[in-house]
KOLPATOR-252865 format. One record per residue (C-alpha): residue number from 1; residue in one letter; x, y, z. Coordinates in nm, 3 decimals. Each point is the difference from the previous one (the first is absolute). Layout:
N
[NUM,A,[X,Y,Z]]
...
END
This chain:
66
[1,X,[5.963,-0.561,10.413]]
[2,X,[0.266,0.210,0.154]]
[3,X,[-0.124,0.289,0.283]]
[4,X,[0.113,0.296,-0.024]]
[5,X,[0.058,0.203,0.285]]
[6,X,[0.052,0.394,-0.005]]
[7,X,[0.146,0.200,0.337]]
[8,X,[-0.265,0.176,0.140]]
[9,X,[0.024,0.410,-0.048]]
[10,X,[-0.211,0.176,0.260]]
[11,X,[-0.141,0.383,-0.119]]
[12,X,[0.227,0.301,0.156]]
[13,X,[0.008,0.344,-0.037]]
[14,X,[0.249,0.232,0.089]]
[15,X,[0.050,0.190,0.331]]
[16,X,[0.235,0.232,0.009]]
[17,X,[0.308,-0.147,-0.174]]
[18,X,[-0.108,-0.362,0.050]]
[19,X,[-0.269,-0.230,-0.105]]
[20,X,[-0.180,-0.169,0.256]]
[21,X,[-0.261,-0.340,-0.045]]
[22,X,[-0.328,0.156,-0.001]]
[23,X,[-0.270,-0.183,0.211]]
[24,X,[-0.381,0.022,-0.081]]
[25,X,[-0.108,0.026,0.331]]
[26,X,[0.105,0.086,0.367]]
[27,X,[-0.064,-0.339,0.073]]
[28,X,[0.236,-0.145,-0.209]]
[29,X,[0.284,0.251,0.033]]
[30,X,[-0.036,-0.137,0.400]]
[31,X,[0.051,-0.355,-0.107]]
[32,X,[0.277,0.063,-0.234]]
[33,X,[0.191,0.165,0.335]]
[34,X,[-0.091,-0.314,0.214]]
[35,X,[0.156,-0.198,-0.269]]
[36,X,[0.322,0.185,-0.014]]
[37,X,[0.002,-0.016,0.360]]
[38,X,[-0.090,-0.359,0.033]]
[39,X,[0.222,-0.122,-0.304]]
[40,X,[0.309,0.222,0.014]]
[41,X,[0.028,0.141,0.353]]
[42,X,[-0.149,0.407,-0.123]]
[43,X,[-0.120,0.151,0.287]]
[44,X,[-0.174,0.331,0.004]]
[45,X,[-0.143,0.024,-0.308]]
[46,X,[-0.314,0.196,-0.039]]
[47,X,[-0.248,0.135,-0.273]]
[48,X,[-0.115,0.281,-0.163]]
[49,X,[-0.255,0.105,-0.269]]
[50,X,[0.146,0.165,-0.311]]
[51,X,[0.007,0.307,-0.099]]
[52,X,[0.029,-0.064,-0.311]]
[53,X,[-0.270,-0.281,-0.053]]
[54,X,[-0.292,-0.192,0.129]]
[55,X,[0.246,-0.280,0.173]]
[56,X,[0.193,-0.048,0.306]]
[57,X,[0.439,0.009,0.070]]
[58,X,[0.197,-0.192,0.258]]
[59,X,[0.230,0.258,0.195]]
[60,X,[0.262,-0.036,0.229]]
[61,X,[-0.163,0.094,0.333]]
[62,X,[-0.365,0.014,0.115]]
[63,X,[-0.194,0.291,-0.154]]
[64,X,[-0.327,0.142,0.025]]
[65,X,[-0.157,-0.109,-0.270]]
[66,X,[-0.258,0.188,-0.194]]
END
Protein backbone atom coordinates (compact mmCIF):
# COMPACT_ATOMS: atom_id res chain seq x y z
CA UNK A 1 0.00 0.00 0.00
CA UNK A 2 1.53 3.23 -1.02
CA UNK A 3 0.73 6.60 1.41
CA UNK A 4 -0.15 9.31 0.02
CA UNK A 5 0.72 12.49 1.37
CA UNK A 6 -0.97 15.94 0.39
CA UNK A 7 0.78 19.57 1.51
CA UNK A 8 -1.17 20.93 4.05
CA UNK A 9 -3.37 24.25 2.92
CA UNK A 10 -4.30 26.30 5.97
CA UNK A 11 -7.84 28.60 5.49
CA UNK A 12 -7.03 32.50 4.61
CA UNK A 13 -8.93 35.26 3.78
CA UNK A 14 -7.97 38.34 2.37
CA UNK A 15 -6.84 41.58 4.12
CA UNK A 16 -6.39 44.26 2.23
CA UNK A 17 -4.49 43.11 -0.89
CA UNK A 18 -3.10 39.96 0.75
CA UNK A 19 -4.29 36.78 2.18
CA UNK A 20 -3.27 35.98 5.49
CA UNK A 21 -3.54 32.16 7.45
CA UNK A 22 -6.55 32.53 9.44
CA UNK A 23 -6.31 31.16 13.06
CA UNK A 24 -9.43 29.89 15.05
CA UNK A 25 -8.53 31.28 18.11
CA UNK A 26 -6.31 33.97 19.90
CA UNK A 27 -4.61 31.25 21.37
CA UNK A 28 -3.39 29.75 18.49
CA UNK A 29 -2.59 32.84 16.42
CA UNK A 30 0.01 33.38 19.73
CA UNK A 31 1.59 30.05 19.16
CA UNK A 32 1.89 30.32 15.49
CA UNK A 33 4.12 33.77 16.36
CA UNK A 34 6.25 31.82 18.97
CA UNK A 35 6.89 29.37 16.28
CA UNK A 36 8.03 31.80 13.71
CA UNK A 37 10.04 33.29 16.31
CA UNK A 38 11.45 30.14 17.70
CA UNK A 39 11.96 28.38 14.18
CA UNK A 40 12.98 31.22 11.85
CA UNK A 41 14.32 34.07 13.97
CA UNK A 42 10.58 36.53 13.50
CA UNK A 43 10.53 38.76 16.15
CA UNK A 44 7.68 41.08 16.86
CA UNK A 45 4.95 39.48 15.58
CA UNK A 46 1.62 40.06 17.15
CA UNK A 47 -2.19 39.26 16.67
CA UNK A 48 -5.27 40.58 15.87
CA UNK A 49 -8.96 39.52 15.52
CA UNK A 50 -10.48 39.93 12.04
CA UNK A 51 -12.53 42.11 10.83
CA UNK A 52 -13.66 40.25 8.50
CA UNK A 53 -14.33 36.85 10.38
CA UNK A 54 -14.62 34.98 13.58
CA UNK A 55 -10.61 34.09 13.56
CA UNK A 56 -7.43 35.62 14.52
CA UNK A 57 -4.15 37.27 12.01
CA UNK A 58 -0.46 37.37 12.81
CA UNK A 59 0.80 41.09 12.26
CA UNK A 60 3.97 42.57 12.18
CA UNK A 61 4.17 44.40 15.53
CA UNK A 62 2.24 43.99 18.82
CA UNK A 63 -1.37 45.19 18.60
CA UNK A 64 -4.17 45.57 20.79
CA UNK A 65 -6.11 42.98 20.08
CA UNK A 66 -9.85 42.96 20.17
Amino acid sequence: MQNKYREFEPKKCWVGETQKICYDTREEAELAARVAEYDHGINGLGVYKCEYGDHWHLTKGDTDAK
